[in-house]
C-alpha positions in Angstrom: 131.4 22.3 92.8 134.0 24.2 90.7 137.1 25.0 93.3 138.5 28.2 92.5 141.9 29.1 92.8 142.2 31.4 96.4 143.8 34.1 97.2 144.6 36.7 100.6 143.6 40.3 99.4 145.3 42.5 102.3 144.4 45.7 103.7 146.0 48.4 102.4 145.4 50.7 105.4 148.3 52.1 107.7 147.7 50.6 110.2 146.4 47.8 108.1 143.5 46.7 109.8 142.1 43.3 108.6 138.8 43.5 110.5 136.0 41.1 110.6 138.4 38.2 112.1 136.1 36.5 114.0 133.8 36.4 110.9 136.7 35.4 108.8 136.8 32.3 110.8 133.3 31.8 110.6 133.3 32.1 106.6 135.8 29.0 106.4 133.2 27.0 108.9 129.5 26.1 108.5 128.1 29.5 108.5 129.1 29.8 105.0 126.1 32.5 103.5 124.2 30.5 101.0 123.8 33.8 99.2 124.5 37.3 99.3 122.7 40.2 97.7 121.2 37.4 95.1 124.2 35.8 94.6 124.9 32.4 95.6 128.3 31.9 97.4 130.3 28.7 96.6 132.8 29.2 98.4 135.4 31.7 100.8 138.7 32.9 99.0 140.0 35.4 101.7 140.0 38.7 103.0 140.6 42.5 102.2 140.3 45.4 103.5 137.4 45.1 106.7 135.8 42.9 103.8 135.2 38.9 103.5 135.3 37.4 99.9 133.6 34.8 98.0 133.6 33.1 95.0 129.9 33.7 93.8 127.3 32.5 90.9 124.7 34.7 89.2 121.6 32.2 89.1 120.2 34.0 85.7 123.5 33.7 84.1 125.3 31.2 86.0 128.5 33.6 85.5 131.3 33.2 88.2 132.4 36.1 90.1 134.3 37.7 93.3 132.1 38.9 96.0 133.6 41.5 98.5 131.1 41.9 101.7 131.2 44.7 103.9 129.2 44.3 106.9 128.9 47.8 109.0 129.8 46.7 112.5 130.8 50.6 114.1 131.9 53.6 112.7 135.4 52.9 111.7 134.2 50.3 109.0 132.3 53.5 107.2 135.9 53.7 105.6 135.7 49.7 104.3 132.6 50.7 102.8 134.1 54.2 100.9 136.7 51.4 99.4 134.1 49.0 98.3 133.0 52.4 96.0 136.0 53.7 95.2 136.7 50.4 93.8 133.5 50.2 92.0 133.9 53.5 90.5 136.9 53.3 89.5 136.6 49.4 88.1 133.9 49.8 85.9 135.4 53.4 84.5 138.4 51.7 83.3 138.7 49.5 80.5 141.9 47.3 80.1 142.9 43.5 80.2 145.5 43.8 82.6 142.7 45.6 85.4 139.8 43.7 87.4 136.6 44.6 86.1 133.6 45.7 88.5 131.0 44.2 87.6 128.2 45.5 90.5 127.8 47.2 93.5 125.1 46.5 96.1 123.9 48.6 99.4 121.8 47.6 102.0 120.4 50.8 104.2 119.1 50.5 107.4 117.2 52.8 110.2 115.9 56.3 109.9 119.0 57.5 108.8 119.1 55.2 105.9 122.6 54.2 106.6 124.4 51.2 104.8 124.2 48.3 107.3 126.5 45.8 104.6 128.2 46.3 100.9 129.0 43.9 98.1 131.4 44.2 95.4 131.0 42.6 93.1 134.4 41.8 90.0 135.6 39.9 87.5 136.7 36.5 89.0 140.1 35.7 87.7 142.1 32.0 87.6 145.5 33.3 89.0 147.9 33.3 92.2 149.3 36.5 93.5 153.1 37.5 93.0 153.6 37.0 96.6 153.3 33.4 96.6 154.2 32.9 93.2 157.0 34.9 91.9 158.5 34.2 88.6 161.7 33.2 88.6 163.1 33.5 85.2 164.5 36.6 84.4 162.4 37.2 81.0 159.2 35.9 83.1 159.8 38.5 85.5 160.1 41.3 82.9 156.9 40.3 80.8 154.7 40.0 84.3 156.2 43.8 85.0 155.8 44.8 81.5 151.9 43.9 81.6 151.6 45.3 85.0 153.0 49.0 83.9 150.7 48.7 80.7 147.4 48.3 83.0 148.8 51.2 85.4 149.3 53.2 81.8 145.5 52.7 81.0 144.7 53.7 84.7 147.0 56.5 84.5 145.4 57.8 81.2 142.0 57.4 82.7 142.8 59.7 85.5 143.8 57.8 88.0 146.4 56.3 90.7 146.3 53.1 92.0 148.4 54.1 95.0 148.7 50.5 96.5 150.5 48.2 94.3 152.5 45.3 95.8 152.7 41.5 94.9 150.2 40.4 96.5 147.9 42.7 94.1 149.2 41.2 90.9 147.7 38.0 89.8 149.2 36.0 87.2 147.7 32.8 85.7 148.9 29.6 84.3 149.1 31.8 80.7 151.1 34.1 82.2 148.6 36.9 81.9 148.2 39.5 84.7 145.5 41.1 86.6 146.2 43.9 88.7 143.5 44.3 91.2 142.7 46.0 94.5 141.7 49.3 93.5 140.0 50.5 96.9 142.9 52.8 97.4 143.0 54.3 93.9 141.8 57.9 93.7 142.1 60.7 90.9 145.7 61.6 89.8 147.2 64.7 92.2 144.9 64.0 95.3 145.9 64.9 98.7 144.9 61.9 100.7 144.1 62.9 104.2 145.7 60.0 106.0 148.3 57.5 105.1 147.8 54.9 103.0 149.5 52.0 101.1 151.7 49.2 102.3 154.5 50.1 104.7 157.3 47.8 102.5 155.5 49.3 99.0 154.5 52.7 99.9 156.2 55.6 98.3 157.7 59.4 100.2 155.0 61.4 98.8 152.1 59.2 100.3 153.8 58.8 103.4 154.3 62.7 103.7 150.6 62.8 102.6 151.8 64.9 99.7 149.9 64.9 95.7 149.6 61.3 94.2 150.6 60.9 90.8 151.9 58.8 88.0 155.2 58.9 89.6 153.4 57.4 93.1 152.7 54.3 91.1 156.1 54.2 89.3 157.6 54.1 92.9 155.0 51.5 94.0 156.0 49.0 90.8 159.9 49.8 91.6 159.3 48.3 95.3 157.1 45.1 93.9 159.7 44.7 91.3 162.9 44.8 93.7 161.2 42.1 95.9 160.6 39.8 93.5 164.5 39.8 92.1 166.0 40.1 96.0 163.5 38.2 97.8 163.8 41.6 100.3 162.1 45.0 100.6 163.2 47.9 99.9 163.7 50.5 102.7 160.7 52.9 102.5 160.2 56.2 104.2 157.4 54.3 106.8 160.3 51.5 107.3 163.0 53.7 107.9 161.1 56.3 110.1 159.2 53.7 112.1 162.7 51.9 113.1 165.0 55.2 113.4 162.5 57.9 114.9 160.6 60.8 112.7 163.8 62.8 112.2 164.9 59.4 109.9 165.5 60.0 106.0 166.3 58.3 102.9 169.0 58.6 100.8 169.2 56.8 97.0 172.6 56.1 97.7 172.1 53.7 100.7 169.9 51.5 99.1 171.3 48.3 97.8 170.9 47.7 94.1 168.8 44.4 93.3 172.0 43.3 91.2 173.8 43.9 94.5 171.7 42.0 96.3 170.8 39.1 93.1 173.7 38.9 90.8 172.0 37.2 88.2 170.4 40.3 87.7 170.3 41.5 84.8 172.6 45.5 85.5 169.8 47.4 82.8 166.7 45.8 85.2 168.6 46.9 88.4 169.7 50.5 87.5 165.9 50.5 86.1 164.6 49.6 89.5 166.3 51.9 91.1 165.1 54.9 88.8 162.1 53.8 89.8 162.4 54.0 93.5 164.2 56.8 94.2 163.2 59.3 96.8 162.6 62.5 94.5 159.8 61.6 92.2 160.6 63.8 89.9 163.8 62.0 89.0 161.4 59.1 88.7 160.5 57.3 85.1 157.3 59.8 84.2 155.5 57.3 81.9 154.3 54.0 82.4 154.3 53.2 78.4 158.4 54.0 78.4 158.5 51.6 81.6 157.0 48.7 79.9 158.6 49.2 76.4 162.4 49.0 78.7 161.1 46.2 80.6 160.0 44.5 77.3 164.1 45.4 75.8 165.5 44.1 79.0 163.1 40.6 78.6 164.1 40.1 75.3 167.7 40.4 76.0 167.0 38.2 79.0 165.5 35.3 76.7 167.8 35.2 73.9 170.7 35.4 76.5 169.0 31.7 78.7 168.4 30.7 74.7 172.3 31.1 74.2 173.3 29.4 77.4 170.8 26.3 76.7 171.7 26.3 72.7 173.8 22.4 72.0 177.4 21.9 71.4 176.9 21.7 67.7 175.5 25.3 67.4 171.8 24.1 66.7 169.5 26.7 68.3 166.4 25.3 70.1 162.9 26.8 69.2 161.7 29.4 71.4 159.1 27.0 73.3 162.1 25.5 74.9 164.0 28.3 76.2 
């Protein structure tokens, strides 16, 4: 059988509520499903949201997917189900290499009531490991991962929608370096009023805390966090953070935050100052455009190459190709 590269899809609920653990456990042992809605499982790859997924086959086509599986247990997993839509909706609206296709979506009902007993979700499979295992660590590396990931937001955005839960563990990158953003069960239409928190405490922005209007800006904030993880190896403090460890009359102020070159000399001082920008409390002081965001962090990359090309380049002043910098 064909392994496939596994990863941990987290909930992105607050609380986050991974649900289904005793199944989870079961999915690893020798109650494996032999299929789902048609599809034939191969294997478990990890968890989301309430949800269990598999690496699946389609027997007509003998194409590779994800499989998310809901199953409706009580009440409260009603929500798991609404993100298993969401995600559909969204997935298969949106067009872009750098975002997870959806691929299907199946419902069981059940009862008079014709209620949905168990969801599948079916996506694009992709061959990568999240950021939260795998971080690059070149400087140039870390800028083209970013600059793909604020391209597929840009698409997103221009579509209509906020992805309002991006964090490394929701950026995939493969041995190519190409990214997948994924996890789109929290996204919803641009300037919606979400009704209860959610995102990831360490990620999540003031404005979705405060359950206040999403928008491009939300996401701009979200990247900022991601971003100044990978370069410190620490979190930034968040309005959830910060209120949760100093009471509900807490706040955040720009100027208390530690810079990622404070923190990470090596640094480069344009990346920091432009993660910073990026997470500051006001979003309206916030970069307003993903497509400006990626053409800075492509600038920044560049200069970040040619200056580990200069610093590798021999004695005699011979520069080495590109493929060895």
């Amino acid at each position: 059988m064909m392994m496939m590269i596994a990863h941990k899809e987290k909930a992105g609920e607050i609380p986050s509520a991974t649900g289904n653990g005793d199944a989870t456990v079961a999915a690893r042992g020798s109650s494996l499903p032999k299929s789902l809605f048609g599809y034939e499982v191969l294997e478990f790859i990890g968890q989301g949201a309430g949800s269990l997924i598999y690496a699946v086959s389609q027997p007509q086509s003998n194409q590779i997917y994800a499989l998310k599986h809901v199953v409706r247990r009580t009440d409260k997993d009603e929500r798991f189900i609404q993100q298993l839509e969401a995600e559909y909706e969204v997935g298969r609206s949106v067009h872009h290499p750098g975002l997870r296709r959806s691929i299907d979506m199946k419902l069981n009902r059940t009862g008079l009531l014709r209620k949905v007993s168990e969801a599948a979700l079916v996506l694009e499979l992709f061959d990568g490991q999240p950021l939260e295992t795998h971080p690059p660590r070149r400087m140039s590396a870390v800028c083209d991962v970013f600059a793909q990931v604020a391209k597929a937001l840009g698409a997103l955005h221009h579509a209509g929608y906020c992805h309002c839960d991006l964090k490394p563990n929701n950026i995939l990158v493969n041995n190519a370096g190409e990214v997948k953003v994924i996890d789109l069960g929290q996204a919803c239409k641009l300037n919606t009023k979400k009704q209860r928190i959610q995102g990831t405490p360490d990620y999540i922005s003031p404005e979705q805390v405060k359950c206040d209007a999403v928008t491009v800006r939300t996401d701009v904030y979200n990247l900022g966090a991601t971003l100044y993880w990978v370069l410190t190896g620490k979190n930034v403090p968040t309005l959830f953070t910060v209120a949760k460890s100093g009471g509900e009359n807490a706040f955040l102020v720009d100027d208390g935050i530690p810079t990622p070159r404070e923190l990470n000399p090596k640094t480069p001082e344009t990346l920091s100052n432009l993660v910073m920008e990026c997470v500051r409390v006001n979003p309206t002081k916030r970069p307003g455009d993903m497509s400006d965001l990626a053409r800075r962090l492509d600038v920044i990359g560049y200069a970040a190459h040619r200056s580990a090309q200069a610093q590798h380049a021999p004695a005699h002043g011979i520069r080495p190709s590109l493929a060895h910098v």
